[in-house]
C-alpha positions as CSV (number, residue, x, y, z in Angstrom):
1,X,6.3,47.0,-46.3
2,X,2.8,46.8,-47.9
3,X,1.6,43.3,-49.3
4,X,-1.6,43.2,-51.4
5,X,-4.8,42.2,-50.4
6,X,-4.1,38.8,-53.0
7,X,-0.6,38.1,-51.7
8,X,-2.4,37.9,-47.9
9,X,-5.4,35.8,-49.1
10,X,-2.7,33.4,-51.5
11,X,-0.7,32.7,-48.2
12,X,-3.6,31.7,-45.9
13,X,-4.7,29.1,-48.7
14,X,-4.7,25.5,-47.6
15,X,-3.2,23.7,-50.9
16,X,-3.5,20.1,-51.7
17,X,0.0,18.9,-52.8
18,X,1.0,16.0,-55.7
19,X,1.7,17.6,-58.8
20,X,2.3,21.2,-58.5
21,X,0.9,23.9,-61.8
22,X,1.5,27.5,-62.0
23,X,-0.8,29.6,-63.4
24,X,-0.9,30.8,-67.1
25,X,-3.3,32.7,-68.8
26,X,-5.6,29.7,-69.8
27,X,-5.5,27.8,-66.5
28,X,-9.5,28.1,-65.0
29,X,-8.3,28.5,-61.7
30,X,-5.7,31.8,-62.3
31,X,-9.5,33.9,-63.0
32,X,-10.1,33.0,-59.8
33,X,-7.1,33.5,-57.7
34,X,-4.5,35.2,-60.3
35,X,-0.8,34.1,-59.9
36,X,-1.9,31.1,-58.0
37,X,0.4,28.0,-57.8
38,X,-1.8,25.1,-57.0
39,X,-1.5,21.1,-56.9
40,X,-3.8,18.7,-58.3
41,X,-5.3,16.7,-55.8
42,X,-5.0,13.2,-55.2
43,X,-8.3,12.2,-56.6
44,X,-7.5,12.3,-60.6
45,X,-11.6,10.7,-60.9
46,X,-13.0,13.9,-60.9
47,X,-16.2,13.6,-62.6
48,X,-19.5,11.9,-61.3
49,X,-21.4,10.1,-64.3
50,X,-25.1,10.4,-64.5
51,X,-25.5,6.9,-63.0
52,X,-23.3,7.3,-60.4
53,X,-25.2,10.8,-58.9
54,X,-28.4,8.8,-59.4
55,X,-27.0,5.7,-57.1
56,X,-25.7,8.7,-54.5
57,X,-28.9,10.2,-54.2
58,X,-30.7,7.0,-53.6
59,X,-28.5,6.2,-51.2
60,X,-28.4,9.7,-49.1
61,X,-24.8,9.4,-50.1
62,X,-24.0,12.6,-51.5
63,X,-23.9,16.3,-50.3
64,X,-24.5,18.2,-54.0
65,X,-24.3,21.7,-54.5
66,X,-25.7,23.6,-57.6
67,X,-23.2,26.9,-58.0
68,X,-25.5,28.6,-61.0
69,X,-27.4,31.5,-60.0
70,X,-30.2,31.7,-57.6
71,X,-33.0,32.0,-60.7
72,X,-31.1,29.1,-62.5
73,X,-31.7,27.2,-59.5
74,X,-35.5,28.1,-59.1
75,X,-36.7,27.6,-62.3
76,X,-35.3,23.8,-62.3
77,X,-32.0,22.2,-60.0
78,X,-31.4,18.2,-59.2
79,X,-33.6,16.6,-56.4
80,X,-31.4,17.6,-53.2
81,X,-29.2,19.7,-54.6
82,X,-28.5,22.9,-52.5
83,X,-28.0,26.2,-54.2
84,X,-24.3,27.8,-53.3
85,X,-23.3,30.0,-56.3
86,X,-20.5,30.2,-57.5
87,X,-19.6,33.8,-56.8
88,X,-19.9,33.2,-53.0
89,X,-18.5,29.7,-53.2
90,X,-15.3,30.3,-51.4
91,X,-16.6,32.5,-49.2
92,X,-19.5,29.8,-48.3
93,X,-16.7,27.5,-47.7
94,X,-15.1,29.4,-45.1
95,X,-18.1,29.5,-42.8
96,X,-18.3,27.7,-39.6
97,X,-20.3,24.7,-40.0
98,X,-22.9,26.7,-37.9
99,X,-22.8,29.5,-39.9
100,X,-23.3,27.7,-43.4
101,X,-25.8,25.6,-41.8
102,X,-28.1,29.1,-40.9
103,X,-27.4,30.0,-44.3
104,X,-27.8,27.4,-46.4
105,X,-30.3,24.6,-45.0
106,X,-27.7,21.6,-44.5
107,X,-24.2,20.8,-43.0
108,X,-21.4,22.2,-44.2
109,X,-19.2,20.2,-46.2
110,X,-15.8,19.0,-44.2
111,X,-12.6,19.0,-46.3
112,X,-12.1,15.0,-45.7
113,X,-16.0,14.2,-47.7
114,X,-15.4,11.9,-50.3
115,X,-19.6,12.9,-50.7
116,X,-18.9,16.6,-52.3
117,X,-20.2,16.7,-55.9
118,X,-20.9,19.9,-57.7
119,X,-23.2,20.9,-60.7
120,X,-24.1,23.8,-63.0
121,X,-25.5,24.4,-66.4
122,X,-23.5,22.6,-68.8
123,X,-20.1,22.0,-66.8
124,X,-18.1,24.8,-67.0
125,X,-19.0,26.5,-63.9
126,X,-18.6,23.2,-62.1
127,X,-15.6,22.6,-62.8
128,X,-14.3,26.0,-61.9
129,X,-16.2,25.9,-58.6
130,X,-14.1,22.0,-58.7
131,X,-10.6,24.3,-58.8
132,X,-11.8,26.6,-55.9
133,X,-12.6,23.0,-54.1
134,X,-9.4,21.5,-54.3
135,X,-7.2,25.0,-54.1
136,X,-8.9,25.2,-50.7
137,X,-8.5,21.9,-49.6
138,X,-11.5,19.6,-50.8
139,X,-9.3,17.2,-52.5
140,X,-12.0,14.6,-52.6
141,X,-14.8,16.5,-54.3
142,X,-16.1,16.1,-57.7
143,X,-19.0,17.3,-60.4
144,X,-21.3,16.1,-62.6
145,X,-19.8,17.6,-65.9
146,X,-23.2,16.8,-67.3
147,X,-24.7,19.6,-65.6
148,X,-28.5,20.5,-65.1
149,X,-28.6,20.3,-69.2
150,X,-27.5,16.4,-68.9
151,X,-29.5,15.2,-66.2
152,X,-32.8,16.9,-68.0
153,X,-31.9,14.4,-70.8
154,X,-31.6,11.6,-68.8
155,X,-34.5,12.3,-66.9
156,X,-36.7,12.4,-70.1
């Protein structure tokens, strides 16, 4: 009996578990893994204000990763902020901590960090790469639905 290539990958998934949702067509995280039942995760304070990412960094407190493209990144990204996009997101995530360290500069994030915020443009992207998160376990992490676009204002 053959099983696709999706079916395989949807079976390996850790999921976080509270309040289960099955896909439909306007769910953000069934364009990333289709027919995907997931839970929301416990954390329901999923957003990290302006303020809050400014006390984090001033405290070393926070391990942020920017998931727009590698020339979005260069030409301006958040003080600190390491570039994983968000086409090789889940991949990144599935690294050995050795591996993503080689790769990308800085430790690999553990499942159990509370630390984990994420960041793009405007939001959108952020919050997508916030579903691939939590699908695969990082129930604590958040973004900055501000995105790059926000903290440019603030910074002003």
């Amino acid at each position: 009996m053959f099983i696709g290539m999706s079916a395989l990958f949807l079976l390996a998934l850790p999921l976080v578990v509270t309040c289960e949702t099955r896909c439909g067509a306007s769910d953000r995280l069934c364009s990333v893994i289709p027919g995907a039942v997931y839970k929301e995760p416990q954390n329901t304070d999923s957003e990290v204000s302006y303020k809050q990412l400014k006390t984090m960094l001033s405290s070393n407190s926070v391990q942020l990763f920017d998931v727009r493209n590698p020339d979005e990144f260069q030409d301006g990204h958040i003080p600190g902020s390491t570039n994983v996009p968000l086409g090789d997101l889940q991949d990144a995530l599935g690294l050995s901590p050795d591996q993503f360290k080689q790769r990308f500069g800085v430790r690999a994030p553990h499942k159990e960090d509370s630390s984990i915020v994420v960041y793009c443009q405007r939001g959108h992207r952020s919050a997508t790469a916030l579903d691939i998160m939590w699908a695969l376990g990082f129930s604590r992490a958040r973004h900055y639905a501000g995105g790059y676009s926000g903290w440019v204002q603030h910074e002003e």
